[in-house]
Structures are given as structure tokens and as C-alpha cells.
N, C-alpha and C positions, 0 to 999 in steps of 0.2 A: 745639636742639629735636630735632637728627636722632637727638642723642644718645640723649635721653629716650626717644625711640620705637625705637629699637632697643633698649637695653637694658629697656624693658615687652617687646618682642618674646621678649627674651633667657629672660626672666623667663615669662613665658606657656611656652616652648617648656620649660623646667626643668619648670612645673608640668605638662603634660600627662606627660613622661617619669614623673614621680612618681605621677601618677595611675597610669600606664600598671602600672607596678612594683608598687603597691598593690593592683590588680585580680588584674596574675597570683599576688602571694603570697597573697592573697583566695580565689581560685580553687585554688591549691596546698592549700591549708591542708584546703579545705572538700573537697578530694580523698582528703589523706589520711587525713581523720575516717572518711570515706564507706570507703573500702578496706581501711582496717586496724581502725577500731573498734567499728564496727555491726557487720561478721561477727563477732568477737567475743562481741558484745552479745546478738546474735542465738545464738549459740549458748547463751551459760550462760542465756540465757530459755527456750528450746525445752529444755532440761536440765532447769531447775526446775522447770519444769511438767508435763516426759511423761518422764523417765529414772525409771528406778526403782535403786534406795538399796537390797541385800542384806546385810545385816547375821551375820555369824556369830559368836554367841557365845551364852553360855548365865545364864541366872539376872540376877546381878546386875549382870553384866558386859553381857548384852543390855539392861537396863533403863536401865543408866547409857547407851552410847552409842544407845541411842535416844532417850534425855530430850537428850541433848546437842545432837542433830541439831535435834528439834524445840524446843526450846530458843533456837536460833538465831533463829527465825521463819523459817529461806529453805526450810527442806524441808517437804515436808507428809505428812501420817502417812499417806496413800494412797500414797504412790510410795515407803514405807519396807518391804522383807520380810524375816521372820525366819528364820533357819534354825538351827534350836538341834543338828541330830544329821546325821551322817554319810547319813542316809536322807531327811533331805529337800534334799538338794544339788541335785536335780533340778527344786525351785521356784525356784532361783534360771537357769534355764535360758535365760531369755530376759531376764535384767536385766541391765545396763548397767555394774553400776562394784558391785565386791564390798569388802565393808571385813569385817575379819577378827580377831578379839579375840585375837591370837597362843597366849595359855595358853590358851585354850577348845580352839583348834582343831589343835595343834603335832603330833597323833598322825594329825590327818586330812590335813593339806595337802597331798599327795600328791591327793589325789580331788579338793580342790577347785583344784588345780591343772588334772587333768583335765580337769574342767569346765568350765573358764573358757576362751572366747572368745579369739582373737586382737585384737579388738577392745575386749572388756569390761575395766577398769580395775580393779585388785587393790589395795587397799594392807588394808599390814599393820599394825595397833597393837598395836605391842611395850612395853606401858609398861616401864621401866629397873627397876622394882621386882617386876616377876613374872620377873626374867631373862632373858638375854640369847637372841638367836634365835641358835642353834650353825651352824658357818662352811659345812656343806655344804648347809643348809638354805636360809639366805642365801644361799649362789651361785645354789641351785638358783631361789630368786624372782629374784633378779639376773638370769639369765638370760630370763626370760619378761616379754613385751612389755607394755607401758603399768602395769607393776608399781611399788609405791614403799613404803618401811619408813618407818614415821615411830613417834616415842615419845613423843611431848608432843598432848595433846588438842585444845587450839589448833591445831598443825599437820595434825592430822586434817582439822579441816573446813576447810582453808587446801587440801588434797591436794584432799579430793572434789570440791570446787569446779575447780581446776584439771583437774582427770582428767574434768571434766563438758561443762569447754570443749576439750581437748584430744581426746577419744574423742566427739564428735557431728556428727564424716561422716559416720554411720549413718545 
């Protein structure tokens, strides 16, 4: 009989340890949701709702990645602006994340380089069939911060999204 009641004892003191272990992995867990994934969350929501989207290119090239964005459903055509000429780089003065149609803009980048923020977000679409962006040009974006060359369309709104969570400590 002593037996039986020490090993129920045995058995009780396992379960509370088990319990014990399941609360703090319980607790762990719902920590690291809370620290690493809501900031997150929170940023690409405060992004898609108040960042605004400068687009440079011109004609058919502005219409196509405009339709692409909106397209998507995540952007909305208010936080989208266009900039089709070297003279209006200046509305893009206070936007967030520049996307750049490489062959539209290859004689300007230089200004819109100027332009652009240490914090506002660059990337480049160089699609593979209007050619290549030339090596000093490339360093020259290489060089400047929160910048990124992408050539496939897909990867475009793959960048902006990132670039929208990564540049919104502003």
C-alpha cells in the first residue's frame, strides 16, 4: 500500500514538472510572437496604409507597373505617385520607397539619386530584356543605403514590401 502511495506521489510530482514546463514553453512562445512578429506586422500595416509608392517611369512602362501594384490589391492608388520627367523629382520629396523603371530613367539617375533620402528605399527594375544596367552605374546604386536591383516583376513587389517593413522607423 506504501508503495502505491508513493509512486501516485511519484507520478503527481512528474505531472506538476510537466505542467510546470508547458506553461513556461506557453509563455516563451506567446513572447516570441509578441517581440518579433507584431513589430513586424505592425510595420508593413502602418506601410500599406500611410507610405506612399513613387513610381518613375514613363508611358507604358508607368502604366504597366502601376496596374501591377494595384493589381496586387495590397497598395492603394492614393499612396501611388508618378513622376514621369526629370522636373518633377521634387514630388517625390517626401515619399518613402522610390521604384524606378531602369530604361526610363538611366540618363537621370544621377538626380534621382540626389533626391533620395537616406532613409527612403530605392529599388531599381531593370527588366533583362531592355539591358543590362552598366558596372559603374551599378556600384554607383550599390553604394547607397536601403537601395536594391531586382529584374523580374514578381520580385519587384516581393522588394517593395520588404523595403516598406524594413525603412518604417520613420
Amino acid at each position: 500500500m506504501k508503495f502505491i502511495q508513493s509512486f501516485i506521489s511519484l507520478v503527481e510530482a512528474i505531472g506538476y514538472v510537466q505542467t510546470l514546463i508547458w506553461l513556461v514553453v506557453i509563455f516563451f512562445g506567446f513572447w516570441v510572437v509578441v517581440s518579433g512578429i507584431v513589430p513586424v506586422l505592425l510595420r508593413l500595416g502602418k506601410g500599406l496604409a500611410k507610405r506612399k509608392i513613387a513610381i518613375f517611369a514613363n508611358g507604358d512602362n508607368l502604366r504597366s507597373l502601376r496596374s501591377l501594384l494595384l493589381d496586387s490589391k495590397v497598395f492603394k492608388m492614393k499612396n501611388i505617385i508618378d513622376v514621369t520627367s526629370r522636373n518633377d523629382i521634387g514630388r517625390a520629396e517626401d515619399i518613402t520607397v522610390f521604384v524606378i523603371f531602369w530604361d526610363d530613367w538611366k540618363e537621370d539617375i544621377n538626380q534621382v539619386l540626389a533626391a533620395k533620402k537616406d532613409s527612403t528605399a530605392l529599388i531599381v527594375y531593370a527588366p533583362l530584356e531592355m539591358g543590362i544596367i552598366p558596372k559603374e552605374q551599378m556600384q554607383q546604386i550599390s553604394e547607397t543605403r536601403n537601395a536594391t536591383v531586382t529584374n523580374f516583376r514578381g520580385r519587384l513587389l516581393n522588394d517593395i514590401m520588404i523595403s516598406m517593413i524594413t525603412t518604417s522607423y520613420n
